[in-house]
N, C-alpha and C positions, 0 to 999 in steps of 0.2 A: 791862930788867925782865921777868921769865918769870913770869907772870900762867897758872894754868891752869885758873881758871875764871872763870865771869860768875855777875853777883848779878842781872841784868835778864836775860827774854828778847825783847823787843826794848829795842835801842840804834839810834839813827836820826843819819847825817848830813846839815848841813846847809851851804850853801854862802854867803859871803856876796855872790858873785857866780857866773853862769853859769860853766864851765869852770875853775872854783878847783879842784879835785881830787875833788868827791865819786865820781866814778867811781871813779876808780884807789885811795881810800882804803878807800872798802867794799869792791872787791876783794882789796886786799891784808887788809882787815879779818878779811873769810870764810875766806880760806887762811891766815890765822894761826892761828885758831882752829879749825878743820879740822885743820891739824896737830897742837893740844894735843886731837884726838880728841872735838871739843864736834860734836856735828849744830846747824850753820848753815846759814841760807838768806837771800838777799839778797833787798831787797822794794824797789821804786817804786810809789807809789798810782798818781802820775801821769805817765808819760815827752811830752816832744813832740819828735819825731825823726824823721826820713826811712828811717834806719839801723835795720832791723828784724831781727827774726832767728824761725823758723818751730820752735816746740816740739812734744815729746816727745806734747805732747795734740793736738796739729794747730790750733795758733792763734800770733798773731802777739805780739812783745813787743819790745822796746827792746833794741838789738844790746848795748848796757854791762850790761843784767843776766842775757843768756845765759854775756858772760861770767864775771861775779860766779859764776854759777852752775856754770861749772869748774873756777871756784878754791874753791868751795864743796866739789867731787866728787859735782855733780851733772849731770841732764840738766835744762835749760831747761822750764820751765813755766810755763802763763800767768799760775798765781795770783803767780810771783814781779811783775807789772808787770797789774794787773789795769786800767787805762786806760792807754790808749795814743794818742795825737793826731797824725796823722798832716797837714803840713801839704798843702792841694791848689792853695790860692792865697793871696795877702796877707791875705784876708778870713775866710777858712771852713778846717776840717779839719777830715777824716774820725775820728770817734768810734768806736775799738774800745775793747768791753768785754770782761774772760774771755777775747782772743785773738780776737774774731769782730767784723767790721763791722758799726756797728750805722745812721749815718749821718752825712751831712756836715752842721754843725753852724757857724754865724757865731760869732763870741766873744762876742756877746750872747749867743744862743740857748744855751751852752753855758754861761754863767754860772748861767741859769737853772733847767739839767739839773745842778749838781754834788751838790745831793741825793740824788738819783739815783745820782750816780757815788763817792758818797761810802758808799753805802752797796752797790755793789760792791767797794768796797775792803774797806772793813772786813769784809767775808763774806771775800775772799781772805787779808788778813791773821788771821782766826778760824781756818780751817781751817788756816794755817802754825803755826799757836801749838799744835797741838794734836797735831804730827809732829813739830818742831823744836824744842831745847834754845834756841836764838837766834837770833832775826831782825835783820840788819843791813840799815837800812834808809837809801836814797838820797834827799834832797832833791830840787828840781827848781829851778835859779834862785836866788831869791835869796831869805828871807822876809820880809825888807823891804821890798815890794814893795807900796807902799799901795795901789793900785787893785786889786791883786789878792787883796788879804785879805780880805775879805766872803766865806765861805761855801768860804775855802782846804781843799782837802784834799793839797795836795803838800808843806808845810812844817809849822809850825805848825798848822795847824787839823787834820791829823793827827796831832801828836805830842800835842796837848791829849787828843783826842779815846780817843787809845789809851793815855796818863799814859808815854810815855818819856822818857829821858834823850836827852840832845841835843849831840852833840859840832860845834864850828862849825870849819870848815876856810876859810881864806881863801890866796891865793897873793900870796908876799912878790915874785915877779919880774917882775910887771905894776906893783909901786911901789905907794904909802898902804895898806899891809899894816895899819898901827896904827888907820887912821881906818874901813877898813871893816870892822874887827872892833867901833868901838868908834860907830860910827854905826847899824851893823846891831843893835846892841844899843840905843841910843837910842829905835830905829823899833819894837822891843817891846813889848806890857805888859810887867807888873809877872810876870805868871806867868809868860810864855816868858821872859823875862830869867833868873828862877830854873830854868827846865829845862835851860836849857846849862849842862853840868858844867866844861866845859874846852877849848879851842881848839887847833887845828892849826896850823903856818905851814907851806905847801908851798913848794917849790921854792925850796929859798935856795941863796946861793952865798956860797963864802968863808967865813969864821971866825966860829962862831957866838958865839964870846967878846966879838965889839963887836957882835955884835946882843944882848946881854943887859940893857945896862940898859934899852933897849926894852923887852926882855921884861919887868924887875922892875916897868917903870912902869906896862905893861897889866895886868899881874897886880896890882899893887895898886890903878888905876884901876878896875878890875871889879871885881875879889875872886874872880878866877876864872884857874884856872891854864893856864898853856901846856902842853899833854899832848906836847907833841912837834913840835920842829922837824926838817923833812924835807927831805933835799938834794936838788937837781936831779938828776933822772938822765936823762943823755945817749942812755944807749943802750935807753931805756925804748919798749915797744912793747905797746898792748893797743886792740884795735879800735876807733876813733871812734863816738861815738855819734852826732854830729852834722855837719855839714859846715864847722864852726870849723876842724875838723881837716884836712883835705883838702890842704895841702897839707906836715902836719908829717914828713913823709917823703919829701918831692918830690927828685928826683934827676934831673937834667935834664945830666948828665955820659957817660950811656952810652951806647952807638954806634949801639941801635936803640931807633928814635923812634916812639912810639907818644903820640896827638893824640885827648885826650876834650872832646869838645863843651859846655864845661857849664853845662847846662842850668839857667835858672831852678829847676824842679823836680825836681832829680836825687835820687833815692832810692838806696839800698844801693850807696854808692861804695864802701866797705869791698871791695867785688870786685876793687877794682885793688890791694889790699894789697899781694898778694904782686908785682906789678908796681914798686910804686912800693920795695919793700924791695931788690928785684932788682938786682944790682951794674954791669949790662951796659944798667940799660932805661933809657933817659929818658921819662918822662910830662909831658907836657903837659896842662893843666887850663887851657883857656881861653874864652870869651866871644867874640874876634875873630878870623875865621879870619886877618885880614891878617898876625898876629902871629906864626901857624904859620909856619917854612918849613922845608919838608918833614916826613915822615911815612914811616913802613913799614906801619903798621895806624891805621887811625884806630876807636877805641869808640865807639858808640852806647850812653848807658849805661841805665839804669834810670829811669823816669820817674814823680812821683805823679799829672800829668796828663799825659798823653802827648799829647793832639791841639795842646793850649797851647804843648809845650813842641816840638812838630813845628810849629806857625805860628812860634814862633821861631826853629828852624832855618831856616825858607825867609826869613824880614826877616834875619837876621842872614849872609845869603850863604853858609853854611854850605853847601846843596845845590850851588852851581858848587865851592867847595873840594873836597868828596868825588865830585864826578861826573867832576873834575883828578885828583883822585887814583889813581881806579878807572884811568883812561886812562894814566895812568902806570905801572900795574901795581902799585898799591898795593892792599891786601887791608883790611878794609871786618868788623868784626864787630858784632851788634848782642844787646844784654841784654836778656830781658825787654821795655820798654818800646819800648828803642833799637829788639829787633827787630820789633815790630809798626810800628816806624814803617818796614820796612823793604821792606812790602806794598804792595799796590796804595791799598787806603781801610781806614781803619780809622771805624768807626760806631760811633755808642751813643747808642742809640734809647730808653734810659730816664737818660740825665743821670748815669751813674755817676761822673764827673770834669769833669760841669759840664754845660754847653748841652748840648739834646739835638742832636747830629745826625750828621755825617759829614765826613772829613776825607781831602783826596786825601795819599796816603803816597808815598814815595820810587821806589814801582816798580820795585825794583830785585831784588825777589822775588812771584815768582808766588802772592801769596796775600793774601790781606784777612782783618781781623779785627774781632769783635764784640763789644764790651765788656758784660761783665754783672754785675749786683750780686753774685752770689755770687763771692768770692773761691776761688781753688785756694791753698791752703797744706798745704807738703806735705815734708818728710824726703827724698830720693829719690838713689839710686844707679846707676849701670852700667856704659856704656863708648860710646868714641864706633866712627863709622861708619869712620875712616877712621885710616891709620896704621898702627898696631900693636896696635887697638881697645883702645886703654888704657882701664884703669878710672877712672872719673868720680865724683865725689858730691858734691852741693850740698842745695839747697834751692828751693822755687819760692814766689812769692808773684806772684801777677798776678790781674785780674781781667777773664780775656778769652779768648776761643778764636781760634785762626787757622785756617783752610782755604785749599785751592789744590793746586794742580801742584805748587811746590816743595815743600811738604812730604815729596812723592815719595821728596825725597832730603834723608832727616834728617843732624842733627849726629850723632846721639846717640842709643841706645835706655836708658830708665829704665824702669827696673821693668819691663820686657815691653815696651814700647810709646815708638814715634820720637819723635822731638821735635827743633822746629828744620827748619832745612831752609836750603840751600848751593845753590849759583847753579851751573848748568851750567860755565860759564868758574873754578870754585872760588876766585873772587876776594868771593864777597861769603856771608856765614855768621849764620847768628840762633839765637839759645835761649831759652828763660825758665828758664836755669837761672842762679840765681845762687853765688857762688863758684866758679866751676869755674877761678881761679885757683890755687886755695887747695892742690889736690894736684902735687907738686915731677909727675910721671908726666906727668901731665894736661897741664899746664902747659908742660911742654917739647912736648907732642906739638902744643897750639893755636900754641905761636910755632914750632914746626916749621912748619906750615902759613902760619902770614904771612910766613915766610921770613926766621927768625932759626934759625939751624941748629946753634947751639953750645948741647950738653944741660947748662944751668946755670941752675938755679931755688933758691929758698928755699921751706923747709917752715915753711910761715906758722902749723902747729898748732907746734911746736917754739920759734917764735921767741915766739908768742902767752905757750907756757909758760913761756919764761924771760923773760919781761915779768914776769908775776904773781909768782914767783919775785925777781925783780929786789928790786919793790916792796914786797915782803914782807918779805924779812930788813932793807932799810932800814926798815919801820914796825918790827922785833922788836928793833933797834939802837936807834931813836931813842923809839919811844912808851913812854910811864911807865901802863903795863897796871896795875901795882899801886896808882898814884894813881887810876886810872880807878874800879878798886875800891870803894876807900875814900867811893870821891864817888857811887856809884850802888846802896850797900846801901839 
C-alpha cells in the first residue's frame, strides 16, 4: 500500500512489551515517510538507557532516536527525547532534561518529579509540531504496566495527554504474540483501548497463511486490525539502545580475540559495533575472567559509575587477568570511563555517581582523575598521534577531567587539543572518546596497534544505512499505510 500522506501529525508507537520492535518500527516509520517527502521527526518523552548519543545542540539523548533521526534526514536533537534516565545503580538514575543533567533521582523521588517532566515534554513535543508535518513517536516499555501508570508520561499518559493515535507493535518470536496484544489491551481504560487504531506482529517466521486465522480471531476479538505483519530479518542491524542487545551480533569465530569486562554498569557499548560486526574479530562480553582464555586486547569500556564498577573489577579478579595479560604482551585499551579507571585514583569530592570520596585506579597510567557535576558533551573530530595520523571522529560524554604525566603522550588531538594518553611501553592506551570504532580508517589503524595487521574493518555508517533501508521496504511490503489512513482521519 503507497499511502503518501498522513491525516495526524503525531502518530505514537507503543510496545506490549520492552524490546518488541518499537525502535526499529519508528525508524523504519520516519524513513518511509521521508521518502514520500513528508518532514518527520521521531520523539520519546521518556528514554531509560545506558546507550546515549551527544547532539547537534550539545546535549545527551537515547542512542535509538539519533538514529530514528537519520532515517528521518536529520541531525539528533534533544527535543527529539526530551528525558532521558540514565541508570547509576539498582536504586537511583541520573535525570537528564533538554539534553543536560539535572540530578540523581530514587524511583520514588522521580515519581514525584514526573510533573515536572511531563511538562518538559510537552514544551519539546510543542515546539516539533510547529517545524514538523509528523511526529512519530516511541513508547517506553510496556503500558500496561500497573505500578507505573499514576502520573505516566512515556505510554499512554502522553498519548491521552497530546489526543494521538496509537499503533501497538508486539513480537510474535518470543511466543503468546495473541495474549499480549490482547492482555495489554484488557490492562487499558475504556479511552486508551479506543486510541490504538491497529496492531503490528514483528518478527514472524514462515507462512503467514497459517498465522491468519489467528489473525481473523484478534481482529475480530478487538475490533481492531492487524496493520501489518513483519518478517524476521536476519541480516538487520541498527544501534541497541539498551544492553538486551549486547550480544545480537556476538561473533566469537575470529582469529583475534578481543575480552570486554562487563561491567555491572557499562554505558555506550554500541562502541564495539563495528568490532562485533567485524568478520576476523571475536568479542567477548563477560563477568568471569576464569571464562577468558586468551585475549589480544582486552576493553575497558564505558562506565555510568565508574568507581562501583572499578570495585568490581578488583572482587571480580579481573585486575590479575589484565595485569597476565599486559605481561604476556597483550595490549590494554580503555573508553571513557574504562580509561579513567586506568589512572592512579579517581575522586569525586561532590557524589557525582554516588559516595563522596576516592578510589585507588589501576595505575597503569600516569594520571588521576576528578569527577564533576558538569558534564563535557561534545560532537568532536581529528586524528590520532600515532600511525599514519588517520582521521578520527566520535563523540564525548563523560563527567570528569584527568591530569598527569601520561597525558604528555595523547591518543589523539580533537579539535586542537590531546586527549587520552598511552603508556611509554605502548601496551596500555585511554580516551573519552566514544565511537572511534566506527570509522573503517580509524579502526584498522587502533587494531593495527593491538597487533591485528590485516586492513579489514566494516563501515558501520554503511551497514547502519542498510539496516534502516532493510526495514523499511519490509514495513512499504507489508504495512496497510492506506488502512492506517482511514482509521486516523
Amino acid at each position: 500500500m503507497q499511502a503518501t500522506k498522513t491525516n495526524v501529525q503525531t502518530l505514537m508507537v507503543q510496545g506490549t512489551t520492552s524490546d518488541a520492535g518499537k525502535s526499529a518500527l519508528v525508524t523504519a516509520l520516519c524513513r518511509y515517510y521521508y521518502r514520500k517527502g513528508i518532514k518527520v521527526v521521531p520523539f520519546k518523552p521518556q528514554n531509560m538507557a545506558l546507550n546515549s548519543a551527544v547532539t547537534i545542540d550539545g546535549g545527551e539523548i537515547g542512542r535509538a532516536q539519533a538514529v530514528q533521526a537519520i532515517a528521518s534526514g536529520l541531525e539528533a536533537h534533544t527535543d527529539m527525547n526530551p528525558i532521558l534516565l540514565k541508570p547509576n545503580s539498582d536504586k537511583t538514575a541520573q535525570v537528564i532534561i533538554h539534553g543536560k543533567a539535572l540530578e540523581n533521582l530514587s524511583a520514588k523521588k522521580y515519581h514525584k518529579f514526573k510533573k515536572q517532566a511531563m511538562q518538559a515534554v510537552l514544551e519539546s513535543h510543542n515546539r516539533l509540531t510547529k517545524q514538523y508535518e509528523l511526529i512519530v513517536v516511541e513508547g517506553a516499555g510496556s503500558p500496561a504496566e500497573i505500578n507505573l501508570r499514576e502520573g505516566d508520561i512515556a505510554n499512554m499518559g502522553f498519548a491521552e495527554k497530546v489526543d494521538c493515535p496509537v499503533i501497538l507493535i508486539a513480537d510474535i518470536d518470543k511466543g503468546g504474540v495473541f495474549a499480549h496484544i490482547v492482555g495489554t489491551l484488557e490492562l487499558l481504560s475504556t479511552s486508551e483501548q479506543k486510541r490504538i487504531v491497529g496492531f503490528v506482529i514483528n518478527r514472524f517466521r514462515g507462512d503467514v497463511a497459517l498465522l491468519q486465522p489467528g489473525i481473523d480471531w484478534l481482529e475480530k476479538r478487538t475490533g481492531k486490525p492487524v496493520l501489518a505483519v513483519l518478517p524476521y530479518l536476519h541480516d538487520l542491524y541498527l544501534d541497541a539502545e539498551d544492553s538486551v542487545s549486547i550480544n545480537k551480533y556476538k561473533n566469537n569465530k575470529g582469529s583475534f580475540k578481543v575480552v570486554v569486562p562487563l561491567f555491572p554498569r557499562m554505558s555506550n557499548h554500541t562502541d564495539f559495533d563495528a568490532l562485533l560486526l567485524h568478520p576476523d574479530i571475536s568479542v567477548q562480553f563477560e563477568k568471569d575472567p576464569a571464562k577468558c582464555i586468551g585475549a589480544d586486547l582486552v576493553i575497558l569500556a564505558g562506565s555510568k559509575s565508574v568507581r562501583d564498577d572499578l570495585k568490581w573489577l578488583n572482587e571480580m579478579a579481573w585486575v590479575d587477568f589484565i595485569n597476565q595479560h599486559l605481561r604476556y604482551g597483550g595490549k590494554l585499551l580503555g573508553i571513557c570511563g574504562g580509561y579513567q579507571m586506568l589512572g592512579k585514583v579517581i575522586e569525586d569530592p561532590d557524589g557525582v555517581e554516588g559516595k563522596v570520596g576516592a578510589s585507588a585506579g589501576l595505575a597503569l597510567l600516569d594520571m588521576q582523575t576528578i569527577l564533576q557535576t558538569d558534564k563535557c558533551l561534545k560532537q568532536v573530530s581529528g586524528y590520532l598521534t600515532f600511525g599514519n595520523n588517520t582521521e578520527i571522529s566520535g563523540y564525548e560524554i563523560h563527567a570528569g577531567i584527568s591530569q598527569g604525566v601520561a597525558l604528555e603522550n595523547p591518543v589523539m588531538i580533537l579539535e586542537g587539543k590531546a586527549d587520552g594518553a598511552c603508556s611509554n611501553d605502548k601496551q596500555v592506551m585511554g580516551t573519552y572518546l566514544h565511537g572511534l570504532f566506527d570509522s573503517p580508517k580509524a579502526c584498522n589503524e587502533l587494531l593495527k596497534w593491538a597487533g591485528y595487521n590485516k586492513q579489514q574493518s566494516v563501515n558501520l555508517n554503511e551497514i547502519r544505512e542498510a539496516g534502516i533501508e532493510l526495514i523499511t521496504n519490509a514495513l512499504e511490503e507489508h504495512f496497510d499505510f492506506d488502512k492506517l489512513q482511514k482509521l486516523t482521519v
